[in-house]
Structure formats: C-alpha cells, structure tokens
C-alpha positions as CSV (number, residue, x, y, z in Angstrom):
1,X,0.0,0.0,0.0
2,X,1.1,3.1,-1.1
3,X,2.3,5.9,1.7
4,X,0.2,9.3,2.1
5,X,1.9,12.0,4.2
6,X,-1.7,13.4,5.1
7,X,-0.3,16.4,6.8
8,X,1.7,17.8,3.5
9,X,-1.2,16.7,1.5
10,X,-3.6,19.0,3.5
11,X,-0.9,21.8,4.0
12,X,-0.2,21.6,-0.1
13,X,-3.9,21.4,-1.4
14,X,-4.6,23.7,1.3
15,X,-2.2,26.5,0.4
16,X,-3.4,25.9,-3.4
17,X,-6.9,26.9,-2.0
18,X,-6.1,29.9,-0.2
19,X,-5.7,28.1,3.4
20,X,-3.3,26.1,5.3
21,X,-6.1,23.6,5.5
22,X,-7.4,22.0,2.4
23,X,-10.7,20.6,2.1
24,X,-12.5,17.1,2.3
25,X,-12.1,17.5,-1.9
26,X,-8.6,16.7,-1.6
27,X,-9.4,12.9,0.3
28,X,-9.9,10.7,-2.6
29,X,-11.5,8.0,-0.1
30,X,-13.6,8.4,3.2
31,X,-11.0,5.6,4.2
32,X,-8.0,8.5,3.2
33,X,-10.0,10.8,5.8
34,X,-10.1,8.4,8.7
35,X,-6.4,7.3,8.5
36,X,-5.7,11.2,8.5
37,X,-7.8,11.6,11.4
38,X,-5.7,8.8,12.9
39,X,-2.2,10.5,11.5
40,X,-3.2,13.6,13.1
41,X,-4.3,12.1,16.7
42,X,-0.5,11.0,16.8
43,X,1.2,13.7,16.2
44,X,-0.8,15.6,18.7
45,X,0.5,14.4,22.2
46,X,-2.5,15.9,23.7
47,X,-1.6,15.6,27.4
48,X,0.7,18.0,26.7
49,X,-1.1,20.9,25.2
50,X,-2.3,22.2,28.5
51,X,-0.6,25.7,29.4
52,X,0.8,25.9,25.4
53,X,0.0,28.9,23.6
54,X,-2.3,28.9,20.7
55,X,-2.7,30.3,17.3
56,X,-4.8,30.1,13.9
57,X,-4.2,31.0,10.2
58,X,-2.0,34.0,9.9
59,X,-0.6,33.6,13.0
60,X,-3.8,34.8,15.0
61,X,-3.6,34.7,18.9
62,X,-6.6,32.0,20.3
63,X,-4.9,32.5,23.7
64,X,-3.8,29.5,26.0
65,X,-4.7,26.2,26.1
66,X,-6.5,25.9,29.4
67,X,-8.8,22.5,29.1
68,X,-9.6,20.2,26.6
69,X,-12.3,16.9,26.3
70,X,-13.2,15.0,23.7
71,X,-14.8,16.9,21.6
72,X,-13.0,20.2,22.3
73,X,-10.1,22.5,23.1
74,X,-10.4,25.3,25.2
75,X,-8.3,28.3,25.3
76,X,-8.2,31.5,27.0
77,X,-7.0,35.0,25.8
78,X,-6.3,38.5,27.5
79,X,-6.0,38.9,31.1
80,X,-8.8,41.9,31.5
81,X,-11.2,41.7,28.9
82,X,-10.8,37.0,28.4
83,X,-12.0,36.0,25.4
84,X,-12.5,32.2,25.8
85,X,-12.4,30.0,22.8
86,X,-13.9,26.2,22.3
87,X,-12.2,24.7,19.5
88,X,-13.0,22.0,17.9
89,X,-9.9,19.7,18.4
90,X,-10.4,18.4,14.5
91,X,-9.2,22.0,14.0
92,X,-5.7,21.2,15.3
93,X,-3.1,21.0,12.8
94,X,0.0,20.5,14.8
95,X,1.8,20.7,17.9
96,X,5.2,21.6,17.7
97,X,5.8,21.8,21.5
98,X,5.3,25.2,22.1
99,X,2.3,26.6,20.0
100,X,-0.6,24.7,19.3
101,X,-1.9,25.6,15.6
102,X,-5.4,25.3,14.5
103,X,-6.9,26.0,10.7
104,X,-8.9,28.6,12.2
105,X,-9.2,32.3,10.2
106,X,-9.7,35.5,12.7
107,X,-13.2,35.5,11.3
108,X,-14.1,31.9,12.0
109,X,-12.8,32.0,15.4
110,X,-15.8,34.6,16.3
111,X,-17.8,31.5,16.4
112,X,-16.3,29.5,18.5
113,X,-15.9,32.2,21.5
114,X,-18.1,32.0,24.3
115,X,-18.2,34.6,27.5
C-alpha cells in the first residue's frame, strides 16, 4: 500500500486553495480521511497541550490552552477583557511543543468564543 503523508497533503492542497487547511475534496476516499484523522491524533501528544499557547491562520492569537475533552479544546486569551475559545480539536493542525496551531481564520474564530 502506497504511503500518504496526510499532513503535507492537506498543507499543499490547502495553500493551493487559499488556506493552510485544504478541504475534504482533496481525500480521494472516506477511508483517506479516517487514516488522516488517525495521523493527526498521533502527532498531537495531547496531554501536553495544556498551558501551550495557541494560534490560527495567519498567525492569530486564540490565547492558551487551558482545558480540553473530547470533543473540544479550550483556550483562554487577555487577562482583562478573556476572550474564551472552544475549539473543535479536529481543527488542530500541529503541535510543535510550544504553540498549538489550529486551521482557524480570525473570522471563523468569532464563532467559537463563548463569554
């Protein structure tokens, strides 16, 4: 079976697009799409998120990581005014020990912050 670097494949079809995060158009197979979900969970060493700073598509600011479940990560910016963000954690696009980046624009982040 041939070897698909999911990560470049997104990042590549993605930038193509306009984004850093390319669409489900560029899976050719629902089977592609789970084993990316599956690439993607193992590169993320979620335990240690927690306390990491976070960012979106053109280097936006979500804040820092202070939770996360299942479902979601959450992440908390500003120390007056907090802006508190639940990300979806299939938003994540890497870890790279410091910063936690997620395919989220400025604009799309307005919907996932709650007071």
């Amino acid at each position: 079976m041939k070897k698909i670097d999911y990560y470049n494949l997104f990042f590549h079809v993605g930038k193509s697009q306009g984004s850093i995060f390319g669409t489900c158009a560029a899976f050719q197979s629902l089977y592609e799409m789970l084993l990316y979900e599956v690439y993607m969970n193992e590169i993320i060493d979620w335990d240690k998120i927690i306390k990491k700073e976070a960012r979106g598509l053109d280097d936006y600011d979500l804040g820092e990581v202070q939770d996360l479940n299942e479902e979601f990560v959450v992440t908390k910016r500003g120390v007056v005014d907090k802006d508190k963000f639940y990300l979806p954690r299939s938003k994540a696009v890497k870890f790279d020990g410091d910063k936690v980046w997620f395919s989220v624009t400025k604009d799309e982040a307005k919907a996932y912050k709650h007071d």
